[in-house]
N, C-alpha and C positions, 0 to 999 in steps of 0.2 A: 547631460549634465544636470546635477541636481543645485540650483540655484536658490538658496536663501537669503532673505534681508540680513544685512550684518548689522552688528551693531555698534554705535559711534563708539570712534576709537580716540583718543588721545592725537594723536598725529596721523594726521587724514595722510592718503600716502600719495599726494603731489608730493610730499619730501621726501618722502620714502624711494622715489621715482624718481627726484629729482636727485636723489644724491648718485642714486646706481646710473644713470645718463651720465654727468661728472666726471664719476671716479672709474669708469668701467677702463678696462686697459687691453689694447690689442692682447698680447701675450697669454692675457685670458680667455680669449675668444676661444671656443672647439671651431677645430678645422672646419667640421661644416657650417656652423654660422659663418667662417671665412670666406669661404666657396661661395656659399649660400648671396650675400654681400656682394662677391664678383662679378657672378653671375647678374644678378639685379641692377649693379651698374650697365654692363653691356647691352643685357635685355633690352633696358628702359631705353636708352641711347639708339639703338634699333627701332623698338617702334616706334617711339618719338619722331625720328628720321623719317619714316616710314608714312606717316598720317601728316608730315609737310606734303607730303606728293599724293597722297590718294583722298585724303578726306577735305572736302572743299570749305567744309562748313568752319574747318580752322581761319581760313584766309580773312575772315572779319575780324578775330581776334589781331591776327598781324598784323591786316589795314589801322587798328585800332594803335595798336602798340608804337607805329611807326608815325601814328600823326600826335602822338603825343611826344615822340622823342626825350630828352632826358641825358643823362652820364649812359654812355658804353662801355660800362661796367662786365656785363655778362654777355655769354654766346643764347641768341636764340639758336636751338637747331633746327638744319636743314633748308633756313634761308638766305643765309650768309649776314647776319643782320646781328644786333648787339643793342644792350638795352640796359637803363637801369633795373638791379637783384632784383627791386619787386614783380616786376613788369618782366620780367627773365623768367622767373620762380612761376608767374600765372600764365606766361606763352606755354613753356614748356609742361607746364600740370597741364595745360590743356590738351597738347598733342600727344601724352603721355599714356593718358587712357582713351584716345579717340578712338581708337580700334578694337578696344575689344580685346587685346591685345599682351598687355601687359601680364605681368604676375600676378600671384594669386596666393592667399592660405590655402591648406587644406580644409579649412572650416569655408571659404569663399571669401569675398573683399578683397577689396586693392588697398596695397598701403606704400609698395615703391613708387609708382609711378606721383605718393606728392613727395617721400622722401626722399629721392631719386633727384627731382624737381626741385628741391628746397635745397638740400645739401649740396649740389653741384654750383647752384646763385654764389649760395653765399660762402663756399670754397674759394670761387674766381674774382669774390668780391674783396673776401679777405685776403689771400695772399699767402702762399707758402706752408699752406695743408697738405702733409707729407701721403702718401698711398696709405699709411698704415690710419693714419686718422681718420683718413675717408672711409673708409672700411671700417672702422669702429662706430665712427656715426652711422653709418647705415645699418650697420650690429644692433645697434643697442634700439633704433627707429622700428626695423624688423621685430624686437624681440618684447619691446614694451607694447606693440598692436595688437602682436599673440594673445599678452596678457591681458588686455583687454576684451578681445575678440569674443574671447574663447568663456569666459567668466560672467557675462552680464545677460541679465535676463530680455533677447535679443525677441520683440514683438515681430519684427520684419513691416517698422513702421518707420524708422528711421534709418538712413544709409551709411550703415557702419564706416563705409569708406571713407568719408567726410567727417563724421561726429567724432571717429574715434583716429580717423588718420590726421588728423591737423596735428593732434598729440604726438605722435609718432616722427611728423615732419619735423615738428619746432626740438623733438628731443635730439635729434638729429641735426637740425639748421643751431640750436643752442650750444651744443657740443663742440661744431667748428668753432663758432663767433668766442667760444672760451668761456662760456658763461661758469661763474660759481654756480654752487648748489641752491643761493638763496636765488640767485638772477635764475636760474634753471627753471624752478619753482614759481617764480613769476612769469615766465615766458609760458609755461603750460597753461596760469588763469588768464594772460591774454589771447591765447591759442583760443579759447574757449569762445570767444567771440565769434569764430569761423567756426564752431563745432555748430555746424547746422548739415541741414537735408532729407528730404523728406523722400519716402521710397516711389512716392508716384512719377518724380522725377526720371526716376531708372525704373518701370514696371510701365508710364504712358507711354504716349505714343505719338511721333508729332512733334518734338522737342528735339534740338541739338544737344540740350545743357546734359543728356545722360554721357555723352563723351567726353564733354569738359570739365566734371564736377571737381577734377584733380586740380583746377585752375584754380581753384577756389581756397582749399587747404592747403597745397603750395605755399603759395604766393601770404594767406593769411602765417603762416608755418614763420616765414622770412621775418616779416612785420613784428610777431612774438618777439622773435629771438634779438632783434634789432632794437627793439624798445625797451625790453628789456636791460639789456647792456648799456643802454642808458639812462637805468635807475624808474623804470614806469613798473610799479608793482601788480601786482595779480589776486587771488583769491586765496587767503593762506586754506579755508578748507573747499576747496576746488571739485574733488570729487566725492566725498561724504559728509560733506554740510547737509543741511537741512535743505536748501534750495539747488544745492551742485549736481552736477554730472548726473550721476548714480539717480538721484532721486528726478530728477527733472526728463531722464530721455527712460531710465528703467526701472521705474517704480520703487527705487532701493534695494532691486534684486540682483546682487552680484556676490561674487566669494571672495573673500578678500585674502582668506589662508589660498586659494587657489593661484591668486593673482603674485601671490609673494613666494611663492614655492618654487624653489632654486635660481632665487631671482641672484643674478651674478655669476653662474658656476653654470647655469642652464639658459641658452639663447634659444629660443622658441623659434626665430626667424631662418633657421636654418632646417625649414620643414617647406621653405618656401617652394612652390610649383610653379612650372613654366610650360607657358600653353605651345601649343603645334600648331591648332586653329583660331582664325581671329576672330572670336564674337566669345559669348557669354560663357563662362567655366559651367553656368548649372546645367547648361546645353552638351556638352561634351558628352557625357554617358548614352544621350541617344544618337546620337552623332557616331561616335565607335560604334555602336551595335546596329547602326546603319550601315555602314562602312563593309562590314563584315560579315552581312548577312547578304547583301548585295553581289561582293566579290566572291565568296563562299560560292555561293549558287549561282554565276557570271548574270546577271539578271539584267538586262533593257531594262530603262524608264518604262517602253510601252508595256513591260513584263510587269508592272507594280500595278494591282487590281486595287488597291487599297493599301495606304501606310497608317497603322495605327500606334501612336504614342501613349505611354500608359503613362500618366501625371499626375506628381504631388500637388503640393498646392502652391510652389514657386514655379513645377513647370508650367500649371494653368495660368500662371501671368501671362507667361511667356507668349502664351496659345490663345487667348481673348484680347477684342474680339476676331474670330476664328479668320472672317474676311484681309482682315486687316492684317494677320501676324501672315496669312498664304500669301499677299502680296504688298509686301512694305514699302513704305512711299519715300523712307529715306534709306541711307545708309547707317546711317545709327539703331532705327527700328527693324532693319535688316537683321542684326547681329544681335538683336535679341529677340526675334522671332521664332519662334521653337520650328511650326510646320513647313517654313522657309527653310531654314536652316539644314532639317533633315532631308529637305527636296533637296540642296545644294548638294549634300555627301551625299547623295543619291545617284546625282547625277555627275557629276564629275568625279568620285570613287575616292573623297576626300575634300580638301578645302585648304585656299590660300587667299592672299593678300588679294592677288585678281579679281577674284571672284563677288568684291564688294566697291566696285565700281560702279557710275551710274548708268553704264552699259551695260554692263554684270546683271543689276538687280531686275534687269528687262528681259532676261535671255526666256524667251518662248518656253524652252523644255522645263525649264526649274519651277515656273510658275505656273505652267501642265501639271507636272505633275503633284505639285504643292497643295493643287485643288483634290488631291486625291488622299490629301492628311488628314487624320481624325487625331484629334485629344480624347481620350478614355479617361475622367475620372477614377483615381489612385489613391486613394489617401495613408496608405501603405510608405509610397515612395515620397511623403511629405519631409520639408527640410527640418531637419533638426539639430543637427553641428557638422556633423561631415555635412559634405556635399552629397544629394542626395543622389542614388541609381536612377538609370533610367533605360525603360523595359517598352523592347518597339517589336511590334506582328505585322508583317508583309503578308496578305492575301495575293496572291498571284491570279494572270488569267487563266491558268491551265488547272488552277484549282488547289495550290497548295498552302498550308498555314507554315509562316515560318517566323520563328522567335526566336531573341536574341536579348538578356539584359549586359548593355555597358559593365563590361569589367575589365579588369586592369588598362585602364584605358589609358593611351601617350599622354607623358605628363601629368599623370598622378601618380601618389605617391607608394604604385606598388608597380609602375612603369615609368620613371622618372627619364626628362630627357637631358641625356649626356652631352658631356662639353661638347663633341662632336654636332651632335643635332642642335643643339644651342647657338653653338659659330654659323652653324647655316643657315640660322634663321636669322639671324643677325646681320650675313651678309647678304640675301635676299632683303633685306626690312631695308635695309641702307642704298641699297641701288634703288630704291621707290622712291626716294627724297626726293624733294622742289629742287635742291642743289646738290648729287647726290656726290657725296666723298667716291676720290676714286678706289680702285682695287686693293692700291699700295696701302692708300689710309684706314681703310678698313679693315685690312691684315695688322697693319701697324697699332691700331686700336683694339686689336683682340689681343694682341701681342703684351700692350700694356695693361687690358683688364687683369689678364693671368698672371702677370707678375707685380700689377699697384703694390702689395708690402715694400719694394724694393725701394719705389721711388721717393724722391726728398720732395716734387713737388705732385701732389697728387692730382692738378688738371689738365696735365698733359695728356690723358686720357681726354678731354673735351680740347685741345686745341689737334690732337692726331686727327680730328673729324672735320677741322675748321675749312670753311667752304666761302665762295661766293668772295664778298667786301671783306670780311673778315683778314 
């Protein structure tokens, strides 16, 4: 994408934004932002579920949320526990993206797992949000991310998923709460207070906070939209002021005819992808071509002479320091470990939820043969809007070169995964839970995802799951 300074317009387009959030109307939605929507509700709801029972580094957050107590406004999931919206909104962002887990652009970044998080608070909080509304706030949260995403001159210094998803949440968390176009528009220059994040966060190493950062715009997303509606104003030029958005995180380099181009008639967020494996999207491409060159040629771990990964310069994050990324100390640095990762589909001929346990991340053979992963400098397969390929060579001990680049990899968008594979990972994610819903509730919660337009109250999708005290 070719990215120029725009120049100052009349009506900076928080209103612009804020009117199409508003006035958008299910009926106009294309079917696949519909899907797209559904899908994203269930997902989120899964791994959410999913990371009460597997990632420990949540249970502080809890202990926290529960010694604060509050109104039982909202479901946390998968503990049976209930919480005042804000404190609901940041449980829930946090276990949302713990794993690694959630959805994804095709350009990369998370933006359901905070509207997801946001939109659900403040649905249970308000009362009587029909399927079809929920569904359109998640439409239009999905579609104004895109537009962000996809348009701004992106350093890979800041963490889109936070800077530019609190926006996304609050258009989403604003929409239910009923805001006007004026309150809409104020709830994104409060949003903007949470528009932080810095990529060392998600790129160090040693940190929980890369799995929580959904906690953070969530819960900020709820706050917007709630202060708003009670008359607390915002920045009327929020994204192309001289000090706003655009200028402050990207130099002033974004497209604005891009950002605005079928804005209404065209939902970007129905390009959304859904992972198979739980760790990092920019990982996937070596990971399939791991996969597949392994089972291809039935290959032992002891058979792997050397795995070499050939890396851009997002996968060399992934990969330094080299020690550190072959044996990761936590579970979070696990799933964005690149030479771990490919040890893992190495050696298990794939990857699941399991496999990122803290017994998991100890197993002898993955971390054998992890020591056997090179990073090869690439600057070929550097990010640059898609998601970048990734090209891996297997030296064998009998002597053979074998090569494979990641293509049409599960769950991208030229191997998308169907409702089918989507239910299933939904209901493996949900038997992981601290409190896990039974079989009935499970079924009965997919049963509701695929038909929400129908229903008059749209969170009987979050009470089908309801578990525990609850």
């Amino acid at each position: 994408m070719n990215v120029e300074p725009s120049a100052s317009k009349a009506e900076d387009l928080v209103h612009v934004f804020a009117r199409h959030a508003v006035g958008a109307r299910y009926e106009s939605l294309p079917l696949q932002a519909i899907e797209a929507a559904k899908k994203s509700l269930l997902d989120t709801l899964g791994v959410t579920l999913a990371a009460s029972g597997v990632e420990p580094a949540v249970r502080a957050v809890i202990d926290l949320l529960c010694e604060q107590g509050g109104r039982p406004d909202c479901t946390v999931f998968g503990f049976g526990v209930r919480a005042p919206v804000m404190l609901a909104a940041f449980a829930n962002g946090a276990l949302a993206h713990c794993l690694d887990f959630d959805d994804q652009t095709p350009w990369g970044q998370h933006c359901s797992s905070t509207i997801v998080a946001a939109a659900l608070a403040v649905a249970e909080y308000r009362g009587g949000v029909s399927g079809r509304e929920l569904l359109t706030a998640v439409a239009v949260g999905q579609d104004l991310f895109a537009r962000l995403r996809c348009n701004v001159g992106w350093k890979k210094d800041w963490n889109l998923s936070t800077v530019l998803g609190v926006f996304a949440g609050t258009a989403s968390a604003g929409r239910i709460m009923g805001l006007t176009p004026e309150q809409m528009a104020h709830a994104l220059g409060i949003a903007s207070m949470r528009s932080c994040g810095v990529m060392e966060i998600v790129a160090g190493t040693g940190s929980d906070l890369r799995g929580m950062y959904a906690a953070f715009s969530a819960s900020g997303a709820v706050v917007a939209a709630l202060l708003a509606s009670r008359g607390i104003g915002g920045a009327a030029n929020l994204f192309e002021g001289t000090y706003g958005v655009f200028n402050t995180y990207f130099d002033g380099r974004y497209d604005r005819g891009r950002m605005l181009e079928g804005l209404g008639t065209e939902y970007l967020g129905g390009a959304t992808l859904y992972k198979p494996w739980p760790c990092v999207g920019t990982a996937h491409s070596h990971i399939h071509a791991t996969i597949s060159l392994i089972c291809e040629h039935d290959l032992a771990p002891e058979d792997v002479r050397e795995l070499r990964l050939y890396a851009g310069d997002y996968h060399l994050l992934m990969s330094t320091p080299i020690e550190a990324r072959r044996a990761p100390a936590t579970l979070v640095d696990a799933k964005f470990s690149l030479p771990y990762l490919v040890a893992v589909a190495a050696v298990r001929r794939g990857m699941r939820v399991s496999d990122f346990t803290e017994a998991a991340i100890r197993d002898p053979q993955v971390l054998a043969l992890a020591q056997r992963v090179l990073a090869v400098e690439d600057h070929s397969l550097d990010w640059k809007l898609e998601l970048p390929p990734g090209r891996v060579q297997i030296l064998t001990r009998d002597g053979r070169v074998l090569e494979r680049v990641g293509k049409d990899i599960p769950g991208s968008a030229s191997a998308p995964l169907t409702w089918t594979e989507l239910i299933r990972k939904f209901d493996d994610c949900a038997a992981c839970a601290y409190l896990p819903p039974s079989a009935a509730q499970r079924q009965r919660a997919v049963e509701i995802a695929r038909t929400l337009e129908t229903l008059e109250d749209g969170t009987k999708l979050v009470r089908a799951l309801a578990t525990g005290s609850q």
